[in-house]
C-alpha positions in Angstrom: 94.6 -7.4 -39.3 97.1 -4.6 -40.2 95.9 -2.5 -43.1 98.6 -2.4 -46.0 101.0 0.5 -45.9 101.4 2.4 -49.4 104.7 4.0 -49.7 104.0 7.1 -52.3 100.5 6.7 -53.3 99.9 7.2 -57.0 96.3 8.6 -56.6 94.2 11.1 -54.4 90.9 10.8 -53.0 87.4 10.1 -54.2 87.5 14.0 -53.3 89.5 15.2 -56.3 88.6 12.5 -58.6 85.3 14.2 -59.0 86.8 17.6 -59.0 89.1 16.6 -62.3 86.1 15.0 -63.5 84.0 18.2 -62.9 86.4 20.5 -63.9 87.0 19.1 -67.3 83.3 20.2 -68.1 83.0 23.6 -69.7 80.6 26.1 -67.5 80.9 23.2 -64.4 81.7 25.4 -61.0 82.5 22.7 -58.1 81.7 23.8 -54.6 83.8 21.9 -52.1 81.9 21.7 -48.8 85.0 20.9 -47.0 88.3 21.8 -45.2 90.1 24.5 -46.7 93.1 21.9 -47.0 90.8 19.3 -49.2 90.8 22.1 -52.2 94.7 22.8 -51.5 96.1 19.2 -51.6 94.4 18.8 -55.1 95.2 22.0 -56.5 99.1 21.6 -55.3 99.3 18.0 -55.0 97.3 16.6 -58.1 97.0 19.1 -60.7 100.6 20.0 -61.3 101.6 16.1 -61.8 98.4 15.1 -64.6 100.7 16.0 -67.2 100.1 20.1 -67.4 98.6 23.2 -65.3 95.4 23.3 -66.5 93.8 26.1 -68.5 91.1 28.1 -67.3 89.1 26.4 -70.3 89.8 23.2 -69.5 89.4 22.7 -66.2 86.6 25.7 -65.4 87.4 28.7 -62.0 89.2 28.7 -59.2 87.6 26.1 -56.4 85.0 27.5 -54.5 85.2 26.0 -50.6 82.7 26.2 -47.7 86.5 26.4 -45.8 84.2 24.7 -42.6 86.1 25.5 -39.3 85.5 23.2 -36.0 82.7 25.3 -35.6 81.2 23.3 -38.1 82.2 20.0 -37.6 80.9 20.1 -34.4 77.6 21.9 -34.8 76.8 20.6 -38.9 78.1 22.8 -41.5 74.7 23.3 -43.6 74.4 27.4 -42.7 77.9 27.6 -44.2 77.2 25.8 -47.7 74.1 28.1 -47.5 76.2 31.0 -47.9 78.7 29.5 -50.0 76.5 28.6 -52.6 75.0 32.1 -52.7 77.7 34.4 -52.8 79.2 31.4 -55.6 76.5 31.8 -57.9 76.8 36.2 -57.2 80.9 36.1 -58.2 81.4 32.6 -60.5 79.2 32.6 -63.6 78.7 28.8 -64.7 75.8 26.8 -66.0 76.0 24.3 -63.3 77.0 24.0 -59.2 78.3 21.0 -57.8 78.4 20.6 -54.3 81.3 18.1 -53.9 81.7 16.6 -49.9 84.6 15.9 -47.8 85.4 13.7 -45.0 84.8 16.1 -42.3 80.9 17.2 -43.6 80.3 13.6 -44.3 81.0 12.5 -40.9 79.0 14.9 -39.3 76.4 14.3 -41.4 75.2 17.4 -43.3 72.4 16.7 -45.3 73.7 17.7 -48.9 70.7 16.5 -50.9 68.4 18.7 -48.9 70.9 21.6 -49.2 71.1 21.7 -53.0 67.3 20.8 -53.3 66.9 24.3 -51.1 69.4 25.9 -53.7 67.5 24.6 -56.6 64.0 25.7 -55.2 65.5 29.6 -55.0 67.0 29.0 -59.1 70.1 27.8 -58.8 71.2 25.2 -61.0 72.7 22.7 -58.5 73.5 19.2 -57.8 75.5 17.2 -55.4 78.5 14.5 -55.3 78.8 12.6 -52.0 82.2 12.2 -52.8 84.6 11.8 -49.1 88.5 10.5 -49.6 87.0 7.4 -46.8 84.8 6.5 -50.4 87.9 5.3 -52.3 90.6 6.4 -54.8 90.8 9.3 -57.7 88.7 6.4 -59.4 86.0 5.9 -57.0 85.3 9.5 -57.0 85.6 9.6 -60.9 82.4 7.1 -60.8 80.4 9.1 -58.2 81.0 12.6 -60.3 79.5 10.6 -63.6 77.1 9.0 -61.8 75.7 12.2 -60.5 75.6 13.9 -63.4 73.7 11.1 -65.0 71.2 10.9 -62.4 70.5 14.2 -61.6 70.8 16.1 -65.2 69.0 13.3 -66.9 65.6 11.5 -66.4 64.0 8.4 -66.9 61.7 9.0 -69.9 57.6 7.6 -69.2 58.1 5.1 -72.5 61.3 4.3 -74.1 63.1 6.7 -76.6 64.9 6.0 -79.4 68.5 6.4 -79.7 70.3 8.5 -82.0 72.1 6.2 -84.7 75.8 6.4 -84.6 76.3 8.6 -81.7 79.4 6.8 -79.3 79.9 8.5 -75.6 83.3 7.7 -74.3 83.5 6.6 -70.8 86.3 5.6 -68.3 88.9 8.3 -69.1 89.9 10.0 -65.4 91.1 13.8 -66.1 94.6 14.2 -64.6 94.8 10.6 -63.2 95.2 9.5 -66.7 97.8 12.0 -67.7 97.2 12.0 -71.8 93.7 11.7 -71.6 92.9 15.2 -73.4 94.7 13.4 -76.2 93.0 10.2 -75.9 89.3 11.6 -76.0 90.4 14.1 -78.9 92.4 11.4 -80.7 90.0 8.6 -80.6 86.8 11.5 -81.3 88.8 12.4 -84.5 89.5 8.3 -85.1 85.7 7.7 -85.0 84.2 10.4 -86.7 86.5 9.6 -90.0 84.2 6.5 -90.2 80.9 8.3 -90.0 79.9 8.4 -85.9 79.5 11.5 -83.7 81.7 11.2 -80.6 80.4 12.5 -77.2 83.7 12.5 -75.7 81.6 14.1 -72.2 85.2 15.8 -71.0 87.5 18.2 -72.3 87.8 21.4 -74.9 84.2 22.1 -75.9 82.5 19.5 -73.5 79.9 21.3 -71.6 76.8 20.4 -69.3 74.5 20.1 -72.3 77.2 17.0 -73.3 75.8 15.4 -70.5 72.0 16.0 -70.7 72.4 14.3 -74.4 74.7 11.9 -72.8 70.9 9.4 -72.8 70.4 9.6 -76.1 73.4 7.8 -77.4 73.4 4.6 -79.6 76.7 3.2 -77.8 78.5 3.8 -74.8 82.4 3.1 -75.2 84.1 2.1 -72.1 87.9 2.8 -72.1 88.8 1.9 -68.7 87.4 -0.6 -65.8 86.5 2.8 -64.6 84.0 3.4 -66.8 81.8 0.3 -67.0 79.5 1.5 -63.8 78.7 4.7 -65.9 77.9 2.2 -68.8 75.4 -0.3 -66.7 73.7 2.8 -65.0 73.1 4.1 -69.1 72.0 0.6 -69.7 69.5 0.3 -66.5 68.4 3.6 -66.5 67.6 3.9 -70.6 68.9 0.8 -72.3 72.2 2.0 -74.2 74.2 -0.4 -75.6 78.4 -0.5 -74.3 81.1 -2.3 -75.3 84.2 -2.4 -73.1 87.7 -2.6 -75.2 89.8 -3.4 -72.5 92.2 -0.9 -72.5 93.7 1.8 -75.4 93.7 0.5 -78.6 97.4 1.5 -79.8 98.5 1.0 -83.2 97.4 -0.9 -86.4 95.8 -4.4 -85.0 94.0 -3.0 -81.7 92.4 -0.3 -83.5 91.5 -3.0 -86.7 89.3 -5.1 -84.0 87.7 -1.7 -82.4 87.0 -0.9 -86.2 85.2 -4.3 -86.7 83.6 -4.4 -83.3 81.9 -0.8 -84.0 81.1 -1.7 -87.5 79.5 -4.7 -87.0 77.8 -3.4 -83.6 76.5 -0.1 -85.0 76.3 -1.3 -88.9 78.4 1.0 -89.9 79.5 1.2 -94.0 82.1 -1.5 -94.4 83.1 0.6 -97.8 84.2 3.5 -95.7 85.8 1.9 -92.7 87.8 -0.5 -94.9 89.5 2.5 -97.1 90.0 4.5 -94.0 91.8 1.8 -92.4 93.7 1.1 -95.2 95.0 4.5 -96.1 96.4 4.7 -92.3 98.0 1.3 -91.8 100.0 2.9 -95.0 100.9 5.9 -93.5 101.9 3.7 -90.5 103.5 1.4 -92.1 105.5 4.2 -94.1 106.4 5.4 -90.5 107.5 2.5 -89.2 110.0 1.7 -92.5 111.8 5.0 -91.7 112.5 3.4 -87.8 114.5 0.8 -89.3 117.9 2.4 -89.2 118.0 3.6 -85.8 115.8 0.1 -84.8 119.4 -1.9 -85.3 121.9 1.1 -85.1 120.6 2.1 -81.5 119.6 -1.2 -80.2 115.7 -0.9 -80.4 114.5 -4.2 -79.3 115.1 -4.0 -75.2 113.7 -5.8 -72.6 111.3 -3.4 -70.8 109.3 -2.4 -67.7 106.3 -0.9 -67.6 104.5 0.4 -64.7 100.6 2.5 -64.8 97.0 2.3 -65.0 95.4 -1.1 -66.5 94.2 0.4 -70.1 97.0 2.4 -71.3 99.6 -0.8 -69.9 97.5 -2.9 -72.2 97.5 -0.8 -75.1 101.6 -0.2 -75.2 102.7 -3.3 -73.8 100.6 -5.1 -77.3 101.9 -2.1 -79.6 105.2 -2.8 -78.3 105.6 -6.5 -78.3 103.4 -7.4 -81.1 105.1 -4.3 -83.7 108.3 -3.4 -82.7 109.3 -6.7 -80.7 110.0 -5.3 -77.7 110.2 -7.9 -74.8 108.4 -7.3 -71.7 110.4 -8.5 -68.2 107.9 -6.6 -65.9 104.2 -5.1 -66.2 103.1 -3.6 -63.5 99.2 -2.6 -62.9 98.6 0.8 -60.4 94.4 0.9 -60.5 93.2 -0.1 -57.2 91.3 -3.3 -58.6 89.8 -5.9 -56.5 90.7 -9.6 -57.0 87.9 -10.1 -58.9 88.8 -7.5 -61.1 92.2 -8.3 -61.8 91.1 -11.8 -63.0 88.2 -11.0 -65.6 89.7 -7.5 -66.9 93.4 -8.4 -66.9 92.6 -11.5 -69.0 94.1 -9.5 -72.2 97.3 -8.2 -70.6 98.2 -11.6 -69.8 97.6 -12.7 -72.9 99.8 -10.6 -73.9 102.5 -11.5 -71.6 102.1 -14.9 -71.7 104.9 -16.0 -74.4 107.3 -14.1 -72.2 106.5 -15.9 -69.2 105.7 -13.0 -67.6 103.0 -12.0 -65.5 101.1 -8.6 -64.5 101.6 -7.1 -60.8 99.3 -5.6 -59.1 100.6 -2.5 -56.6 100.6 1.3 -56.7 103.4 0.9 -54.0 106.4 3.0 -54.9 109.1 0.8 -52.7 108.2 -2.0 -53.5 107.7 -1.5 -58.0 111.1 0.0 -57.3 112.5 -3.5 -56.1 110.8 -5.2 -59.0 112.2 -3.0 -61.6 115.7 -3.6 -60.1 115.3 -7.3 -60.0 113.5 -7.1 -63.2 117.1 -6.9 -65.3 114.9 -4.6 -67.5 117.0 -2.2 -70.6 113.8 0.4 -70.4 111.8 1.9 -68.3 107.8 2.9 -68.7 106.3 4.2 -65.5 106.0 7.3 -63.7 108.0 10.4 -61.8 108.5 7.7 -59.2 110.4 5.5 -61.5 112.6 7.8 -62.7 115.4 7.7 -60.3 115.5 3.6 -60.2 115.8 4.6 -64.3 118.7 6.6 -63.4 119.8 4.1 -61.0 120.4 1.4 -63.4 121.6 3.2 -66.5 118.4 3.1 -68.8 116.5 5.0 -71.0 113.3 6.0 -69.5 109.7 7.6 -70.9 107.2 9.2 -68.3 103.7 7.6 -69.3 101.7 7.6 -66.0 100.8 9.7 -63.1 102.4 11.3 -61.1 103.8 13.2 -64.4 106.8 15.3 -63.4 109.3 15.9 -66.4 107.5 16.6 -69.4 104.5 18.7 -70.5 101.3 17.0 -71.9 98.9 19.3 -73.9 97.1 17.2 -76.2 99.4 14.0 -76.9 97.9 10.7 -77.0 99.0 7.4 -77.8 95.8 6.1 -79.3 95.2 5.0 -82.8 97.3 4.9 -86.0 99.2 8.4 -84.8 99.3 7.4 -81.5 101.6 4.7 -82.6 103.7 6.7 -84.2 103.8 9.5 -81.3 104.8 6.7 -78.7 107.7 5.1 -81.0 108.7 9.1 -81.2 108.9 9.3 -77.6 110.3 5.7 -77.1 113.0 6.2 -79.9 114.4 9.7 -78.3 114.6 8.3 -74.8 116.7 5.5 -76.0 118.6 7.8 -78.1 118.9 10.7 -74.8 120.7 7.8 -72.6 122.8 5.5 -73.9 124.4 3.0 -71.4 127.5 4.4 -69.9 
């Protein structure tokens, strides 16, 4: 049987899935034990397209690479991630050294665990990631870099230990690969603490390895993405934390009201204070929204649309836009790499969604072929990625950049999540129908 052919893939390997994961930890230095092209194609074909060049803050040093020759895949690599690890630790100052794998070490077998163990014994503070591109997806390697760090920086306590009340981690959020997602953790950390929890948000400004040595201790894990629910049963197996998977990003007034109830009635939170907050910004939304009308009639608002990206944030704007501003969706269009029994059980509230429209979601990251369904789609707006861009252009419609690969506009810390996020998305939506009219 043929394997499928992907024309313009929309993710990288399991390789730089863990090195945007690892980089978005403040004082994390990754150590690629690797090709000297495996650090290149992520720092020239991944980075520049999640959205913005990352800041020496945010994403931590240069890369450090073993850079292994055919010396070393022939003979094992381990003398050269030896040395590499040394003269890291002498010139990059960090709190923690990740030794992240690539295809060629893994296939000739270099014992990694053994290697850091030896780096640990001499005081280095050291872990590993098995992490090769043959693993999987961006995703995949997202999962192995959390996984890691919760197995290795953590352990098991002798008797059980009591979790902190009101502390949330956030979980399933993929630096880069999700291209707002420095304004999704700081927009839903700000959402949470105005009703009285303490958000672990694990990645980003101000996230560091002590983030993730607390990261046991929490009274519920929040799981943002399918990508984040093995993180959430390892927490549960390994010390018993609670996690509540919301499907997707809750955008505007009604997905955030059932995240409200679901955390207040899960962690017993003070109806008083989550009832006036949500109040108060439904106004404010509200208020918002009144000021659209004008332009909502005068510019032709309501449009039949296409949307194309990752499973959570697809959810999240397809509901805003149908169920609040009465958009009409002609084609959503799903990019994760889920497995059929994944798109069933996880999906379940997209097509719900898309139901009345007798529409249903797609699942395919393959740029020819969403191309053809967005043509044959008879769509008035576009929602995708660089790659959709051109059909966009093609056909005469406005178009808004909301997925990876991120091309032409610059993402520092906007988000679509929340009360403001609604009102940053109808922002963006509103000046791409008002930048291209139909000719």
């Amino acid at each position: 049987m043929n394997a499928p052919f992907i024309e313009r893939s929309r993710s990288g390997c399991a390789l730089h899935g863990a090195l945007a994961t690892l980089g978005a930890i403040e004082g994390v230095v990754p150590i690629v034990h690797s090709t000297a092209g495996c650090g290149i194609q992520y720092q020239r074909g991944v980075t520049p397209f999640g959205g913005a060049v990352p800041s020496a803050a945010g994403f931590g040093p240069p890369l450090s690479s073993s850079n292994i020759g055919e010396k070393h895949v022939v003979f094992g690599g381990s003398s050269r991630l030896r040395e590499q690890l040394k003269n890291s630790v002498k010139v990059v100052p960090g709190d923690l050294y990740v030794v992240v794998t690539g295809c060629a070490t893994e296939m000739v077998g270099d014992d990694i665990p053994a290697m850091t163990k030896e780096g640990r014994e001499q005081g280095f503070p050291v872990i590993h990631a098995n992490t090769p591109g043959f693993h999987g997806s961006v995703h995949r390697g997202y999962e192995i870099a959390v996984r890691a760090l919760v197995e290795q920086l953590t352990a098991v306590p002798d008797t059980p230990v009591a979790p902190v009340p009101g502390v949330v981690n956030l979980l399933g959020v993929i630096p880069q690969q999700d291209v707002f997602w420095q304004g999704l953790l700081s927009g839903l950390s700000q959402l949470l603490s105005e009703i009285g929890l303490t958000v672990n948000p694990l990645l980003g400004l101000g996230q560091t390895v002590d983030s993730w040595k607390r990261v046991s201790r929490a009274d519920l894990n929040l799981v943002l993405s399918p990508w984040g629910r093995d993180a959430a049963i390892l927490l549960e197996q390994r010390y018993g934390t609670r996690w509540l998977d919301i499907g997707g990003v809750p955008v505007g007034a009604a997905a955030t009201a059932r995240l409200l109830d679901l955390l207040t009635d899960g962690l017993r939170l003070n109806t008083g204070v989550v009832d006036l907050f949500r109040l108060n910004e439904e106004q404010v939304l509200q208020a918002k929204l009144a000021g659209l009308a004008p332009l909502y009639f005068a510019s032709g608002f309501q449009r039949d649309f296409a949307i194309i990206g990752e499973l959570a944030l697809v959810s999240g704007i397809t509901e805003f836009l149908v169920a609040t501003l009465g958009l009409m969706p002609k084609l959503a269009v799903v990019t994760d790499p889920l497995v059929e029994e994944q798109r069933a059980a996880l999906a379940a509230p997209l097509r719900g969604i898309l139901a009345p429209f007798e529409t249903e979601p797609l699942f395919t990251e393959d740029a020819a072929e969403i191309a053809d369904l967005v043509r044959a789609s008879d769509c008035e707006l576009v929602i995708g990625s660089a790659f959709e861009r051109s059909i966009a252009d093609e056909l005469d419609v406005p178009f808004l950049s909301i997925s990876f690969p991120l091309a032409d506009r610059l993402v520092l810390d906007r988000g679509y999540v929340g009360y403001a996020g609604a009102i940053a998305l109808v922002e963006d939506i509103g000046s791409a129908i008002l930048g291209r009219r139909p000719s």
